[in-house]
VOLUMKOL-78200 format. One line per 3 residues: number of its first residue (from 1); their letters; for each residue x, y, z of C-alpha. Coordinates in Angstrom, 1 decimal, padded with zeros to 4 digits. Layout:
N
NUM> A> X:Y:Z | ...
END
This chain:
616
1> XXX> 089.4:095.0:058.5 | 090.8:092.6:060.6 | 089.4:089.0:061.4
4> XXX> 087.2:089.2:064.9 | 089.6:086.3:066.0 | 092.9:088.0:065.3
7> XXX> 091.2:091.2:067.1 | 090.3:088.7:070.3 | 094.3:087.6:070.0
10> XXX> 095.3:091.4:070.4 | 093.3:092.7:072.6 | 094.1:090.0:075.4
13> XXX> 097.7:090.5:074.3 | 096.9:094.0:075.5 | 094.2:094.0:078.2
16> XXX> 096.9:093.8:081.3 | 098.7:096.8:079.9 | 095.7:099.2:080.2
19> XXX> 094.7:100.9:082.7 | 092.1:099.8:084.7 | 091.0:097.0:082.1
22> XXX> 092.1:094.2:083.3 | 088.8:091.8:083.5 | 088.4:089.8:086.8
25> XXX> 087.2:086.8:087.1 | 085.6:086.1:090.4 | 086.7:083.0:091.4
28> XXX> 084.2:082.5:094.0 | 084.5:079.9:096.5 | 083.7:076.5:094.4
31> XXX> 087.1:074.6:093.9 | 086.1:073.8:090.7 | 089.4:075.7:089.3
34> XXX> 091.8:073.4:091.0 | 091.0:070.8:088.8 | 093.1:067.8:088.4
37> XXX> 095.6:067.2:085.9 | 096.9:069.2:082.3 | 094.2:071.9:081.4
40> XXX> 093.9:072.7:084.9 | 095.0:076.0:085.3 | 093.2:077.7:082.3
43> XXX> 090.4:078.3:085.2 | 092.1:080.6:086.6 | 094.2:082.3:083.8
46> XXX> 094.0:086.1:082.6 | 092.5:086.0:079.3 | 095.6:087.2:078.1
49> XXX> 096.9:083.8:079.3 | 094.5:082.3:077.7 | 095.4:083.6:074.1
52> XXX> 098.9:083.1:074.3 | 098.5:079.5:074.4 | 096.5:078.7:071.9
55> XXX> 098.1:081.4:069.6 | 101.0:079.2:068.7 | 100.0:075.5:068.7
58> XXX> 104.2:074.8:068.9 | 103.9:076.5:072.3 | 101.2:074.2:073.7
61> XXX> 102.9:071.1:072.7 | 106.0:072.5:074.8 | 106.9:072.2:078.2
64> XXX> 108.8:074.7:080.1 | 111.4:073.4:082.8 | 112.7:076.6:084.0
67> XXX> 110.9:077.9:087.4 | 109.3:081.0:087.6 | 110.8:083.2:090.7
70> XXX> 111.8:086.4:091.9 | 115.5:085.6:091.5 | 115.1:084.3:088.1
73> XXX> 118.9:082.6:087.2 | 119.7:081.3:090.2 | 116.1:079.8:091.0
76> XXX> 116.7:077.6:087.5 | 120.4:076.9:088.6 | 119.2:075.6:092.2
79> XXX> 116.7:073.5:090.4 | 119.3:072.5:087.7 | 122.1:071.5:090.9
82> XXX> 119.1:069.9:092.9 | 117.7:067.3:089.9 | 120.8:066.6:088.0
85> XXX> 119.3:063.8:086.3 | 116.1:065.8:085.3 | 114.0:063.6:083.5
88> XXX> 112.2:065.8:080.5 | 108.2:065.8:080.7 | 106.5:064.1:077.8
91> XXX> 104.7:066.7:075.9 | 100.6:067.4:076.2 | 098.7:066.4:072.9
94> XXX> 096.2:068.1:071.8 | 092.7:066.7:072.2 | 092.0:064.6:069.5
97> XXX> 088.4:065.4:068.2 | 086.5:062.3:067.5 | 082.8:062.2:066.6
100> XXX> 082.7:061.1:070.1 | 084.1:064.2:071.7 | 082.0:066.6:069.7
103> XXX> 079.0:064.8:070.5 | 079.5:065.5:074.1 | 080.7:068.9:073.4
106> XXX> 076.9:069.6:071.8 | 075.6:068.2:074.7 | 073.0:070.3:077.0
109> XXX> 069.4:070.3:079.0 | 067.8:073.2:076.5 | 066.7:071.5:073.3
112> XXX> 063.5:073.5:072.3 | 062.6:077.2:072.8 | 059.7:076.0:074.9
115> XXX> 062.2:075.2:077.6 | 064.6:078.3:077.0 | 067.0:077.2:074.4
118> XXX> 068.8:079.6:072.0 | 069.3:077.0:068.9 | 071.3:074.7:068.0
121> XXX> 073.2:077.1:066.1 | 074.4:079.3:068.8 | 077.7:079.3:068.5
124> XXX> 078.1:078.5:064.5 | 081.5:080.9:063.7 | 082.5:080.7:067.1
127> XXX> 086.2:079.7:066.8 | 088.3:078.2:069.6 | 090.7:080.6:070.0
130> XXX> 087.7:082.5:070.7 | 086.0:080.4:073.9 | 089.9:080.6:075.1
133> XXX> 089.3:084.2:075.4 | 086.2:084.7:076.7 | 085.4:082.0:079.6
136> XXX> 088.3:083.0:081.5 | 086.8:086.5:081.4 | 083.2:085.6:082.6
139> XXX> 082.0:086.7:085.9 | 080.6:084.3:088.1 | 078.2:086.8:089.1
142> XXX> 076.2:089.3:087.8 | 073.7:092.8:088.8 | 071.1:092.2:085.8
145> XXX> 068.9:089.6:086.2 | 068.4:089.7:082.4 | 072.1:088.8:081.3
148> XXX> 072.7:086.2:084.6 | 069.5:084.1:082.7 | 070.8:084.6:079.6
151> XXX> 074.1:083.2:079.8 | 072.7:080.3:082.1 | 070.7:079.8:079.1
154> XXX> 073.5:079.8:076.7 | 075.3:077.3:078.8 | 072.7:074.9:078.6
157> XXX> 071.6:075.0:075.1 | 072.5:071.8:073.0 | 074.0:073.2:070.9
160> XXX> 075.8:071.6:067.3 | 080.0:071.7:068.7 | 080.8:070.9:064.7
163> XXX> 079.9:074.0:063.6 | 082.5:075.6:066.2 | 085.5:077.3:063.9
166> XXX> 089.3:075.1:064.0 | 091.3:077.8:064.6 | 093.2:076.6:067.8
169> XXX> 093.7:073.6:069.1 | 092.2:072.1:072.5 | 094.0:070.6:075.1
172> XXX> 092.9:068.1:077.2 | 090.3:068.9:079.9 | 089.2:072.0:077.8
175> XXX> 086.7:070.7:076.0 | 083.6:073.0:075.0 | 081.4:070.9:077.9
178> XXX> 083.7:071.0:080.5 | 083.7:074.7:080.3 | 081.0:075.2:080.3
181> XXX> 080.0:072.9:083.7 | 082.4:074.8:085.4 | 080.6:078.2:084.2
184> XXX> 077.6:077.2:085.8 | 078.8:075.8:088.7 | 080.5:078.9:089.1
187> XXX> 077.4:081.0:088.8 | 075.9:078.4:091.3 | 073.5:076.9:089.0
190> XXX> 074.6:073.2:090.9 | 071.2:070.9:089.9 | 071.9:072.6:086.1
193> XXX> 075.1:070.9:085.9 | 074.2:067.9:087.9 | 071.5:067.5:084.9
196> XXX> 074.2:068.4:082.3 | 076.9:066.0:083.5 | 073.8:063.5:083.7
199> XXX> 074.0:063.4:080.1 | 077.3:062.3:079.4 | 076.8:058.6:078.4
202> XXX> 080.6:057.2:078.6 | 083.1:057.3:081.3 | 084.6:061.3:081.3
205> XXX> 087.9:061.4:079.4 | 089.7:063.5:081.8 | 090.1:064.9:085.8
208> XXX> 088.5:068.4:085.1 | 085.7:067.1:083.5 | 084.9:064.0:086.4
211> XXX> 085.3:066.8:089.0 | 083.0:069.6:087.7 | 080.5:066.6:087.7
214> XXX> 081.2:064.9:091.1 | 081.1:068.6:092.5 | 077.7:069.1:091.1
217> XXX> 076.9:065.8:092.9 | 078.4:067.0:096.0 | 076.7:070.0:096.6
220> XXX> 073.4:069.2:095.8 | 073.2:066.2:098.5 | 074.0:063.5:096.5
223> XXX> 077.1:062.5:098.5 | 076.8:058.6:097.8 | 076.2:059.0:094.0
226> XXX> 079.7:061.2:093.7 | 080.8:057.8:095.9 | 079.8:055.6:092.9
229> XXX> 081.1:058.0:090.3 | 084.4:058.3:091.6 | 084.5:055.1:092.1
232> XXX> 083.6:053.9:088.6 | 086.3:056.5:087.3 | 089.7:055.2:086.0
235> XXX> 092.5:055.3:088.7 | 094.7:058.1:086.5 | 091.7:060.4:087.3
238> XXX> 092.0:060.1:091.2 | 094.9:061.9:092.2 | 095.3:064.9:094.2
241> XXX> 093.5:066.3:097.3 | 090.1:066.2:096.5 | 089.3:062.8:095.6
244> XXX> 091.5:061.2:098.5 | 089.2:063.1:100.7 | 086.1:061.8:098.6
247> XXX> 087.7:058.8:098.8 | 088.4:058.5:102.4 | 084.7:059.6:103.3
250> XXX> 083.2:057.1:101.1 | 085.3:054.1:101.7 | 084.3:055.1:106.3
253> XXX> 080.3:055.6:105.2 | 079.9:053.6:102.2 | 081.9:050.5:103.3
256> XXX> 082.2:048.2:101.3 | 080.5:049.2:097.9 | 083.7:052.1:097.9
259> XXX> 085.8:050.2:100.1 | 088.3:049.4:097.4 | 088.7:053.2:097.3
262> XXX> 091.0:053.3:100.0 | 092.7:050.0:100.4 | 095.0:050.7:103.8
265> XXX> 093.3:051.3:107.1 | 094.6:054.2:108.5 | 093.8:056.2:104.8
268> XXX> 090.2:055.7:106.1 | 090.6:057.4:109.2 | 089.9:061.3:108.6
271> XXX> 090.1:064.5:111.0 | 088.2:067.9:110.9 | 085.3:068.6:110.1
274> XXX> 084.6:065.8:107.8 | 085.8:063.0:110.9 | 083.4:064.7:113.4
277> XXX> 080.4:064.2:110.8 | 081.5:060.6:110.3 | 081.6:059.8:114.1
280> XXX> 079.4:062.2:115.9 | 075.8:062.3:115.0 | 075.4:065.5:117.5
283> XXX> 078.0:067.3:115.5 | 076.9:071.0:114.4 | 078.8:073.7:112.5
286> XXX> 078.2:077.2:113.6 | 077.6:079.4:110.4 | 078.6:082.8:110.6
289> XXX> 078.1:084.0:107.1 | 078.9:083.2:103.3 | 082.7:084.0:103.9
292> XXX> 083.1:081.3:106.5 | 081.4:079.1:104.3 | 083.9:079.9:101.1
295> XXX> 086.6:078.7:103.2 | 085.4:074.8:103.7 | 086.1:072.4:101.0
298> XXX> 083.3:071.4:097.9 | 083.1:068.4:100.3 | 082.5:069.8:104.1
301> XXX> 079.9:071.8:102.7 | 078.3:069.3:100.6 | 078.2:067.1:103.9
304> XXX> 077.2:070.1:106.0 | 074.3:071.2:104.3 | 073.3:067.8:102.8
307> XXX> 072.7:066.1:106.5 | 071.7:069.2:108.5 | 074.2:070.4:110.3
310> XXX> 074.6:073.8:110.3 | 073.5:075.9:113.0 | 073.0:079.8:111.1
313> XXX> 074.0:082.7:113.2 | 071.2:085.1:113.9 | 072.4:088.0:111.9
316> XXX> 072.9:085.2:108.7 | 070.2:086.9:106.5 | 072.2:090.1:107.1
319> XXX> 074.9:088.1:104.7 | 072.9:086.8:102.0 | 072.7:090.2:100.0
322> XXX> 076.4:090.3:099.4 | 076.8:086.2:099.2 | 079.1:085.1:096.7
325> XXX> 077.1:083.8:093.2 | 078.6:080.1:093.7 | 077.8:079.7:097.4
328> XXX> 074.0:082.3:097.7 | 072.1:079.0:096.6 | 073.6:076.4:098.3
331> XXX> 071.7:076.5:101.8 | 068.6:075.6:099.9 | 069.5:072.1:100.1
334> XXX> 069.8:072.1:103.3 | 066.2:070.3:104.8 | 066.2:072.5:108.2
337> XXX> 067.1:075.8:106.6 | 064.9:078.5:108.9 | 061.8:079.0:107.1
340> XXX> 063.2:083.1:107.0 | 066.3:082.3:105.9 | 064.7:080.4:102.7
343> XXX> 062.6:083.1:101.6 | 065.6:085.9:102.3 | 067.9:083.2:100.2
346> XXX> 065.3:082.4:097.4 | 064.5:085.7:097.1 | 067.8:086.9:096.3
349> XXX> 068.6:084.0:093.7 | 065.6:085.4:091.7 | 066.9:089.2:092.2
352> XXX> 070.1:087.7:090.6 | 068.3:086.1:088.4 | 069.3:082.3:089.4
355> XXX> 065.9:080.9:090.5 | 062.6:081.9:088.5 | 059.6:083.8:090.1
358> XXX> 057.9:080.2:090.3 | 060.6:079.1:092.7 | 059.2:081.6:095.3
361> XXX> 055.5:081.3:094.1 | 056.1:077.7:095.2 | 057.8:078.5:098.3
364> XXX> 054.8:080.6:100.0 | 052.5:078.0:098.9 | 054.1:075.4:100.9
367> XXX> 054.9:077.5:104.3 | 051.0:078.9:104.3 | 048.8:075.8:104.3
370> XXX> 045.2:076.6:104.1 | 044.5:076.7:107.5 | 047.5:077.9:109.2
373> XXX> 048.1:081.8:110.6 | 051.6:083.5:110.7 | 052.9:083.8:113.8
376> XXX> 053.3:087.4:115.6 | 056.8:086.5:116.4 | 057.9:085.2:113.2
379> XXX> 058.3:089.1:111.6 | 057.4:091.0:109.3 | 058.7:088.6:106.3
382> XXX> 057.3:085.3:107.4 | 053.7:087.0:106.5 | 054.5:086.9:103.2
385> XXX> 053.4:083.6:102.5 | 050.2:084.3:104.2 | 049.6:087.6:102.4
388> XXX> 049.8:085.8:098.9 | 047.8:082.5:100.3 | 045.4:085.6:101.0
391> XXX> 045.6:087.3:097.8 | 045.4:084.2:095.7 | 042.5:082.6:097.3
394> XXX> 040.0:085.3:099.0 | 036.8:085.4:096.9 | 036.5:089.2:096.1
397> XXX> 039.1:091.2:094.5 | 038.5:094.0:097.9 | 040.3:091.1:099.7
400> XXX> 043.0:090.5:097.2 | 043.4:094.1:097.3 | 043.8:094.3:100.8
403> XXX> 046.4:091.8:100.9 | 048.2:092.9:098.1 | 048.2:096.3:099.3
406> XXX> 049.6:095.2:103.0 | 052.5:093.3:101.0 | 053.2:096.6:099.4
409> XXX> 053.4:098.4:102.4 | 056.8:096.3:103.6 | 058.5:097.6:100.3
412> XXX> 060.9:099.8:101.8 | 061.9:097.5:104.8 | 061.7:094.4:103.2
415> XXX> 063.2:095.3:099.0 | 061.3:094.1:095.7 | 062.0:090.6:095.2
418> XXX> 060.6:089.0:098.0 | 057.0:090.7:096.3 | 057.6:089.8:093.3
421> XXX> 054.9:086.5:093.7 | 052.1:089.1:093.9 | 052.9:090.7:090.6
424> XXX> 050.3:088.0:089.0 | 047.9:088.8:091.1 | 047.6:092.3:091.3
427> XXX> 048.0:092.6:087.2 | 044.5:091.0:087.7 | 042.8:093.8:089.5
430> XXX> 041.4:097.1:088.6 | 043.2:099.7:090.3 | 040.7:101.8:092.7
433> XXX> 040.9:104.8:095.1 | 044.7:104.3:095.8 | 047.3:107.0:096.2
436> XXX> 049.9:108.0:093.5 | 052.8:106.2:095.7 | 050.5:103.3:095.4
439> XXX> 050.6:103.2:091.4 | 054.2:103.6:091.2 | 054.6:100.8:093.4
442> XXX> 052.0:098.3:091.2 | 053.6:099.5:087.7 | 056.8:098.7:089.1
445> XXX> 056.5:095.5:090.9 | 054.8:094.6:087.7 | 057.1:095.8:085.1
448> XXX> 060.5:093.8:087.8 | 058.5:090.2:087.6 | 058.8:090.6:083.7
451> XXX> 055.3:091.4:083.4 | 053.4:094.2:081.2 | 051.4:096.9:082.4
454> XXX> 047.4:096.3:082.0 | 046.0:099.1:080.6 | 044.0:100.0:083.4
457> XXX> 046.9:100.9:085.4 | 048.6:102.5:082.4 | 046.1:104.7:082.1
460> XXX> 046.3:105.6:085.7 | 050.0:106.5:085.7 | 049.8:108.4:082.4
463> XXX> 048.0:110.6:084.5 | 050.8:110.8:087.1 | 053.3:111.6:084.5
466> XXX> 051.1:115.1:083.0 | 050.2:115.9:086.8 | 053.6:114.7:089.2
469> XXX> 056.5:117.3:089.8 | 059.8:116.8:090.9 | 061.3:113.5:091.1
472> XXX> 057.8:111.9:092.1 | 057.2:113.2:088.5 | 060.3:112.1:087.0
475> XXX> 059.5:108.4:088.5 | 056.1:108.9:086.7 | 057.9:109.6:083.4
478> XXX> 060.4:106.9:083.7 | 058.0:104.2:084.8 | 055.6:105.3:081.7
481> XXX> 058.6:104.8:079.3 | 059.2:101.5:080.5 | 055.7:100.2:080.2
484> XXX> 056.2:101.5:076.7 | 059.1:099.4:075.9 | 057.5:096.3:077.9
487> XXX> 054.3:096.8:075.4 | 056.4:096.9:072.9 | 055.5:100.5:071.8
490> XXX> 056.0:101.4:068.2 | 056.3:105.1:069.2 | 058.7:104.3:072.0
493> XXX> 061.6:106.4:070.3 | 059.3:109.7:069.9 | 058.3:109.6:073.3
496> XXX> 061.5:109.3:074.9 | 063.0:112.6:072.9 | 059.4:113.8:074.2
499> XXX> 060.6:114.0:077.8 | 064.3:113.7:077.6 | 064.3:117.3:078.7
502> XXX> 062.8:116.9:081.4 | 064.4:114.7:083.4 | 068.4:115.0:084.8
505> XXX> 070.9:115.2:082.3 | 072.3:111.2:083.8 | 068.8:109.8:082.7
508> XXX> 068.1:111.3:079.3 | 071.7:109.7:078.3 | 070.6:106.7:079.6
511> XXX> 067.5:107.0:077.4 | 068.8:108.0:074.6 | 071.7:104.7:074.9
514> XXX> 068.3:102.8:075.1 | 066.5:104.4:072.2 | 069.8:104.2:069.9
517> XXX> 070.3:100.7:071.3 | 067.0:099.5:070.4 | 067.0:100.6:066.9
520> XXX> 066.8:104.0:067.2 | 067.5:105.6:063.8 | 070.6:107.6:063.0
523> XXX> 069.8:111.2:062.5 | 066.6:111.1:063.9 | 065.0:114.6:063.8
526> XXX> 063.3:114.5:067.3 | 067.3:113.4:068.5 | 068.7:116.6:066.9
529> XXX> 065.8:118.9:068.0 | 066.8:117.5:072.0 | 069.5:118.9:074.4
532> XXX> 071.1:115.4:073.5 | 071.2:115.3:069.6 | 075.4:116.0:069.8
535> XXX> 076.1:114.0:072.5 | 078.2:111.1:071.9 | 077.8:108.0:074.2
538> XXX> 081.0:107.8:075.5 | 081.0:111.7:077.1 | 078.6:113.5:079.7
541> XXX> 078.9:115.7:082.4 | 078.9:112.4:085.0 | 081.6:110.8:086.2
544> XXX> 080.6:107.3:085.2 | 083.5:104.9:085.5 | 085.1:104.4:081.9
547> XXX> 084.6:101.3:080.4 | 087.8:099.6:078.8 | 088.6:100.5:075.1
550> XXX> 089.2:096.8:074.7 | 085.8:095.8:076.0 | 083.8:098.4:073.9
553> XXX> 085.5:097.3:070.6 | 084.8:093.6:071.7 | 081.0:094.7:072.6
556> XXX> 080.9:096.4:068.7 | 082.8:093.2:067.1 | 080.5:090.9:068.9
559> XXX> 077.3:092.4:067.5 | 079.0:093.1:064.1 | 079.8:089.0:064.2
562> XXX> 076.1:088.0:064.7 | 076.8:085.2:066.4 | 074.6:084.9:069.6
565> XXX> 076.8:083.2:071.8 | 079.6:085.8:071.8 | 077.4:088.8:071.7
568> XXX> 076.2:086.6:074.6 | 079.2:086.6:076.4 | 080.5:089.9:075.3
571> XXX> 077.5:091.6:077.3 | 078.3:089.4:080.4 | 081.6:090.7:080.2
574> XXX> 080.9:094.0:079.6 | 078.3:094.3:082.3 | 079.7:092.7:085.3
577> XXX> 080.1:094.7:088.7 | 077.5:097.3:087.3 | 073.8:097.8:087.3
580> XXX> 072.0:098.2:084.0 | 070.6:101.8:085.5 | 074.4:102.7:086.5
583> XXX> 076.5:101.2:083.5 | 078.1:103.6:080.6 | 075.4:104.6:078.4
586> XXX> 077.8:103.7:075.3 | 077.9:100.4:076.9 | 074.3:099.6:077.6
589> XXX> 073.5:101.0:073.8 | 076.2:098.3:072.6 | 074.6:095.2:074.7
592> XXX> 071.1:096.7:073.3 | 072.1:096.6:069.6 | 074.3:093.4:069.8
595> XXX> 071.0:091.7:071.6 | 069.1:093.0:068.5 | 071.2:092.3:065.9
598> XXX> 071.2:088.4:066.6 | 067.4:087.9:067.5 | 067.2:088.7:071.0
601> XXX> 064.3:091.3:071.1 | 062.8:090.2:074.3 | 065.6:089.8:076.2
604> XXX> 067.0:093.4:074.9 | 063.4:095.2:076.1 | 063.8:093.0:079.6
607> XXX> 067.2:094.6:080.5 | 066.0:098.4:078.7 | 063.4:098.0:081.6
610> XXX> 065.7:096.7:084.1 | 068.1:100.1:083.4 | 065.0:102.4:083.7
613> XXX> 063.8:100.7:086.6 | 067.9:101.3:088.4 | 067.1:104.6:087.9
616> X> 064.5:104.8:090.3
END
């Protein structure tokens, strides 16, 4: 059997040249892949790309003269006539990997499992050839809450860079770190890499690596310490675009601890929207939605947000549910943010899973002060806050119910996530004379903050499941099997082939994906007794959309490797653009028993649940 590695190498040699597998990468709006200098473009590469040049490590040391155009010949000839005296290009070295350089390669915020980390040995087998494959191939964003935290995670673990495999060599600027910045800068996750570059002791080595960290600095408001970064940074690393612009802002507002930045007068003096900040405090920016905002530089809308300045359209919150990953969290910073438009924006960062639950907890508490009452006016979504100030801090649990249950009522017009604060408290109660819609709407709440069932309430919708018909029924059934696999059932896989049968044909294959993916064993008697005993994965009367041969072999490699980090970023891969409750069932069985196979239990039950609950 071939090497993992050499199977990486030929299946981005052929992902272009299949249909419908190329993998996008969603670029996003962050102009973290212009990055400055040699390395630069590998942001932006096809995986395919990616593998060529670090396949051959004569090619990398090479530079091509010859220009790339439509007319081929004559484009190298004109070039040729034009620069007769062409000078060649000194070639790139490879990164040299001193103890210094893999020190800050290991480098990360999660150090112990208290705070999330996956171990130090994350990536141990992981060669280079293979993070040249797969981080131009992650998404920026994500449908499963479970996977987006999961890869945050694995971004963030320290994690030992000498136990990374030699099998490639790294250029400049593609350091194991500096991908990794950029990774979570693209998923939006700006304080994350603020505290990540925060950790890098000496001066960074190259461009890429100084701007993923000044970004960072940039969009989280802390405009005057990317000022004194950029200005402690060699002058080789300021060249292009992006740090004349930095520089020009911090030599007009910082004057004179940057004003060596720019030395000549007239480089200080800067148009648009940046020169309007810097000379007119009445200046405002009228927000339309997240598109407008992708098109300003990392620096306008660091500014923009950071002072204050935006004035949000009254149809913004309509945008936030289709925001792009690298721009949905960015309005947070911004001090005079509508209270609405924080919860709408929090709320959706913990949907996606970029903010935790607490995040929102904390929110409520601070726009419902004990003594305040919500305004009529403010809507339906600004009583929120009061409705959990309510729950959390009435005296008898009729009163927490009350306000709990008024909460629930805005479900449909309002979605999940913004409830999802009240899942602690009503996990707390007993559940009285409330109506079968009312159960289903508790166990799920419950079962989407990551929370399991209390018995009470499990004993309450078992007797939904044995009484409900048609799909309130099926709802009961579903929502039953999911508390199972929360609790951590033993019988989990017998009751699934229990009630396969009774639900539509698209769920039992989901079911069974779970069941097989979760350890399900091979031949099971129960599986052959069902409708569903023959049925491969990878057929079914649906038209799902098929998953690329290239990605399901990486998915089965990945798990076969047992190496966390790739089965990591195999499943992010695998699963972008699709809900858990609408991906392939071969796919969703492979991220299940690749999860397993390398420890992950937890996380594997948290996004079984999350596929059940899609199917809702």
């Amino acid at each position: 059997m071939i090497s993992f590695r050499s199977f990486v190498l030929f299946a981005s040699l052929s992902i272009l040249f299949l249909s419908g597998v190329f993998l996008p990468r969603t670029s996003g709006a962050l102009e973290v892949s212009r990055m400055a200098g040699q390395g630069a473009d590998s942001m932006s590469a096809s995986p395919k790309e990616i593998s060529k040049n670090h396949s051959d490590s004569k090619e990398k040391n090479s530079v091509s003269t010859s220009v790339s155009s439509s007319k081929g010949a004559k484009a190298d000839l004109s070039v040729g006539v034009k620069n007769q005296k062409a000078v060649a290009q000194k070639p790139i070295e490879p990164l040299e990997m001193t103890d210094s350089i893999r020190r800050m390669e290991s480098l990360g915020t999660l150090s112990s499992f208290s705070e999330g980390s996956l171990g130090r040995d994350i990536w141990a087998g992981t060669g280079r050839s293979d993070l040249a494959f797969f981080f131009p191939a992650l998404p920026s964003s994500l449908p499963s809450a479970t996977v987006t935290g999961l890869l945050r995670r694995a971004m963030l673990t320290k994690a030992d860079s000498t136990l990374l495999v030699a099998d490639a060599d790294v250029m400049p600027g593609e350091d194991f770190l500096t991908l990794r910045l950029e990774q979570v800068l693209r998923q939006g996750g700006y304080q994350d890499a603020l505290d990540l570059y925060a950790r890098v002791k000496d001066k960074p080595y190259h461009p890429r690596l100084a701007r993923a960290g000044v970004t960072a600095m940039i969009l989280t408001g802390n405009v005057a310490l990317a000022c004194l970064e950029m200005h402690s940074l060699p002058d080789g690393v300021r060249k292009d675009a992006f740090w004349k612009d930095l520089g020009d802002w911090c030599a007009v507002s910082l004057d004179p601890v940057a004003g060596d930045v720019s030395p000549k007068t007239e480089s200080r003096k800067i148009g648009g929207i940046l020169g309007s900040i810097s000379t007119n405090r009445a200046y405002r920016f009228a927000l339309r939605d997240f598109r407008q905002l992708g098109t300003l530089s990392v620096l306008e809308r660091g500014l923009l947000v950071g002072e204050g300045r935006i004035d949000y359209a009254p149809d913004f919150a309509g945008a936030v549910a289709d925001a792009p990953a690298d721009l949905l969290a960015l309005p947070l910073y911004d001090k005079s943010l509508p209270p609405i438009l924080r919860i709408r924006i929090t709320a959706e960062c913990v949907r996606r899973g970029l903010l935790p639950i607490q995040a929102l907890d904390d929110l409520y508490v601070s726009l419902a002060p004990p003594n305040a009452a919500p305004s009529a006016s403010d809507g339906k979504l600004m009583s929120l806050p009061f409705l959990f100030r309510d729950a959390q801090k009435s005296r008898t649990d009729q009163e927490k119910w009350e306000a709990v249950e008024s909460a629930l009522a805005l479900q449909s017009e309002i979605g999940w996530s913004p409830l999802l604060p009240f899942a602690g408290v009503v996990r707390e109660l007993l559940p009285g004379k409330i109506s079968p819609e009312t159960i289903r709407r508790v166990t799920g709440l419950v079962l989407r903050a990551g929370l399991t069932v209390p018995e009470p309430w499990g004993q309450r919708l078992d007797g939904l499941r044995e009484s409900g018909n048609g799909r309130a029924g099926e709802s009961a059934l579903l929502l039953d099997i999911a508390v199972c696999i929360a609790r951590e059932d033993p019988l989990i896989r017998q009751k699934i082939y229990q009630v396969v049968d009774r639900l539509p044909f698209r769920d039992g294959q989901l079911l069974l994906a779970i069941s097989k993916g979760m350890g399900g064993a091979k031949g099971d008697s129960s599986e052959k007794n069902s409708s569903y005993g023959k049925l491969n994965p990878l057929t079914g009367v649906y038209n799902y959309v098929m998953p690329s041969p290239v990605v399901y072999d990486i998915l089965i490699r990945s798990g076969e490797s047992k190496i966390p980090g790739q089965v990591i970023l195999s499943s992010a891969i695998a699963l972008q653009g699709t809900e858990p409750g609408s991906s392939y069932p071969g796919v969703l069985e492979r991220v299940l028993e690749g999860y397993e196979s390398v420890g992950l239990h937890h996380e594997a039950r948290r996004l079984a649940v999350e596929a059940i609950l899609g199917l809702l």
